[in-house]
C-alpha positions in Angstrom: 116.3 122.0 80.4 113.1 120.9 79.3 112.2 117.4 80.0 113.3 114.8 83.1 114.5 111.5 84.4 112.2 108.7 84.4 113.4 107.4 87.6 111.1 106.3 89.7 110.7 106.9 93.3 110.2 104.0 95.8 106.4 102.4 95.9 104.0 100.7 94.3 102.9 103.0 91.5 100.3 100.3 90.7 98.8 100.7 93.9 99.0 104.1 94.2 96.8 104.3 91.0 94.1 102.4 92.1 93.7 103.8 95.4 93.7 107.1 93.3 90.9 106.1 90.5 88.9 104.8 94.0 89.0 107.8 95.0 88.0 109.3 91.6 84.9 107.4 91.7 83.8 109.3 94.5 84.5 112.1 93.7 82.0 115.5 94.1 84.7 118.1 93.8 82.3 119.8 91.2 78.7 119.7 90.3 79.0 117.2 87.8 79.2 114.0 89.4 75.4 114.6 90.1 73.9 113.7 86.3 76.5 111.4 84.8 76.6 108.2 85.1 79.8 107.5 86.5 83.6 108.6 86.9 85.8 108.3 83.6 89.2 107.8 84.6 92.3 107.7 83.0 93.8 104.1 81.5 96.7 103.1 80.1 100.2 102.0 81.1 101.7 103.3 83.9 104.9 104.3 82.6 103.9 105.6 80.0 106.3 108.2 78.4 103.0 109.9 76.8 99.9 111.0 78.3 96.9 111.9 75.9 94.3 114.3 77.5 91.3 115.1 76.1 88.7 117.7 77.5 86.0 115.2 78.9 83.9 112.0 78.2 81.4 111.8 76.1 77.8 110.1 76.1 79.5 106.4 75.2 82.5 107.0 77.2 79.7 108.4 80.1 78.5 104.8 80.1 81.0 102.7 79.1 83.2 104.2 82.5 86.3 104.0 80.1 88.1 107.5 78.0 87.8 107.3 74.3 85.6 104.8 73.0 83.2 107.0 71.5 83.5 108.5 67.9 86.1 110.9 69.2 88.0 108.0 71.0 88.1 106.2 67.3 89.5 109.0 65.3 91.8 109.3 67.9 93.1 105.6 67.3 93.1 105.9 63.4 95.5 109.1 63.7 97.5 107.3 66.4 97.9 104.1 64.2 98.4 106.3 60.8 101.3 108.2 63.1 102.6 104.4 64.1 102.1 104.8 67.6 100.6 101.8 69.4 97.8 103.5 71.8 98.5 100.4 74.1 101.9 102.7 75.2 99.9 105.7 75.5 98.3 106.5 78.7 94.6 108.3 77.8 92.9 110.5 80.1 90.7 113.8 80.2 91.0 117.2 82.1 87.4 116.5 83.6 86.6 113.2 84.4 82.8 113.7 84.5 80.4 113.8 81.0 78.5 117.5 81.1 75.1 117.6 78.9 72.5 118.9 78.0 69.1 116.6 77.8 67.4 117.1 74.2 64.6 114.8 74.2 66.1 110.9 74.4 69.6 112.7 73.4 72.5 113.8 75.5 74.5 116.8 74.1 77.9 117.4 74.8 78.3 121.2 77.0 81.7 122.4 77.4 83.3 122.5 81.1 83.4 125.7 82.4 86.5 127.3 84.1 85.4 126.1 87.7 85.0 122.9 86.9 88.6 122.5 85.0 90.0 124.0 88.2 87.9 121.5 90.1 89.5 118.1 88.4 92.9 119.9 87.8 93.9 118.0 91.3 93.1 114.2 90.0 95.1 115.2 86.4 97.8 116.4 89.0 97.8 113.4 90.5 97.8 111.5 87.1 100.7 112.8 86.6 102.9 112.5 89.5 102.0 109.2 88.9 103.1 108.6 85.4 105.7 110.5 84.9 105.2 110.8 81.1 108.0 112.8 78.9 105.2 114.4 77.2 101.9 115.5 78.1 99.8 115.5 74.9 96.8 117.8 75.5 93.8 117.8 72.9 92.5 121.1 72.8 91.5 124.3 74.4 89.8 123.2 77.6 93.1 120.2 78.1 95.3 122.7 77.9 93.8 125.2 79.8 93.9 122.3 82.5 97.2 121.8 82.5 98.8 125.4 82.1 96.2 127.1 84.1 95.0 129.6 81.4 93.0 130.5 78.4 95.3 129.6 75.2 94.8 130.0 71.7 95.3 126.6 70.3 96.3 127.9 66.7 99.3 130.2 68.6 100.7 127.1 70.8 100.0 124.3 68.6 103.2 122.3 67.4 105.8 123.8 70.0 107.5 122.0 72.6 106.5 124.0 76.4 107.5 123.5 79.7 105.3 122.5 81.8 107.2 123.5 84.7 107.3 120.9 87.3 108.7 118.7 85.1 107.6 117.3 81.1 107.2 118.7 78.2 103.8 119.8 77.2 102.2 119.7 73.6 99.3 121.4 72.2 97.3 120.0 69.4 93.1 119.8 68.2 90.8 117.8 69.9 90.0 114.9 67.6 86.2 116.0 67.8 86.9 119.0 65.9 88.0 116.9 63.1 84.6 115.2 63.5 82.8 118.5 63.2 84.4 119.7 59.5 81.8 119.9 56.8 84.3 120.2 54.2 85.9 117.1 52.8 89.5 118.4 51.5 89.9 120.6 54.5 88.8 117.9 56.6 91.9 115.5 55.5 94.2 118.3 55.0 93.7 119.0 59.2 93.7 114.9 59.7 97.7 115.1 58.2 98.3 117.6 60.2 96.7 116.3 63.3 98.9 112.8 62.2 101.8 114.8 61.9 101.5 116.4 65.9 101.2 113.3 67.2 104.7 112.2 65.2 106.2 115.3 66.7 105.1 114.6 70.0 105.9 111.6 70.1 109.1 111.8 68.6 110.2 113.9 72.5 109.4 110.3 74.6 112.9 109.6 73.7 115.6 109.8 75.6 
């Protein structure tokens, strides 16, 4: 049966979470703790019965230490809010936790993670996890989901389908808000925003009981 309890085990989850994004801060599991500025870890409540990952910070998320706050972060919101979900019961968090660039003059572009260094950062999303518990695992696009089920996937082929995740949760496959950021043309533009709305409804609709 898809899905769990949300019993807890014994111990201060609190705790445990700080010592664990301490540890994040540290971390050099991968080659990109060496250019960005700092860990981005995940935030949110911690019991929350969805967790939103994304693929990895970006330049203002880089500096600000905290997951989407950067233009990405706000679409996100507006989508969340136009889906009546309050992000303050969403726990928000990325598959890398380090911002990978490249340095154009004064600019830093975004680079996508490469397949070592989702495996690398799978272990702190792991942990994440355990922690939180969510119902559903929300994961914004290819490289979120690729962390979380250990595989390429086409995102148009397991997009808007409850799956397993196997150890427990229900996983749900949807765009990376960026991507509606990166549509030139206006109709089809708001025609993906409804639909993007409409996964996060769906997903959200499994939190309950």
């Amino acid at each position: 049966m898809i899905g769990k309890s949300r019993t807890r085990p014994g111990g201060n989850v609190a705790t445990a979470w700080q010592a664990l994004r301490d540890a994040a801060a540290g971390c050099t599991r991968c080659p990109l703790h060496a250019q960005a500025t700092q860990t981005v870890f995940g935030e949110g409540p911690l019991d929350a019965a969805m967790m939103a990952v994304g693929e990895q910070p970006g330049d203002q998320e880089d500096l600000a230490g905290l997951p989407f706050v950067g233009p990405a972060g706000q679409m996100f919101d507006r989508a969340l809010g136009d889906a009546e979900i309050d992000r303050g019961r969403v726990y928000v968090t990325n598959a890398v936790k380090h911002f990978k660039f490249e340095q154009r003059g004064r600019r830093r572009i975004h680079a996508r993670p490469n397949a070592g260094e989702i495996a690398a950062c799978r272990w702190w999303i792991d942990q994440e996890r355990a922690l939180i518990r969510p119902r559903v695992t929300l994961m914004l696009g290819a490289t979120a989901a690729r962390a979380l089920l250990g595989r390429a996937i086409a995102i148009g082929r397991e997009r808007g389908r409850a799956i397993d995740l196997g150890e427990g949760g229900i996983g749900w496959v949807t765009v990376h808000p960026s991507y509606l950021l990166r549509l030139p043309d206006r109709i089809a533009a708001e025609e993906e925003y409804a639909r993007f709305v409409e996964d996060l409804k769906a997903a959200w609709a499994l939190t309950s009981p």
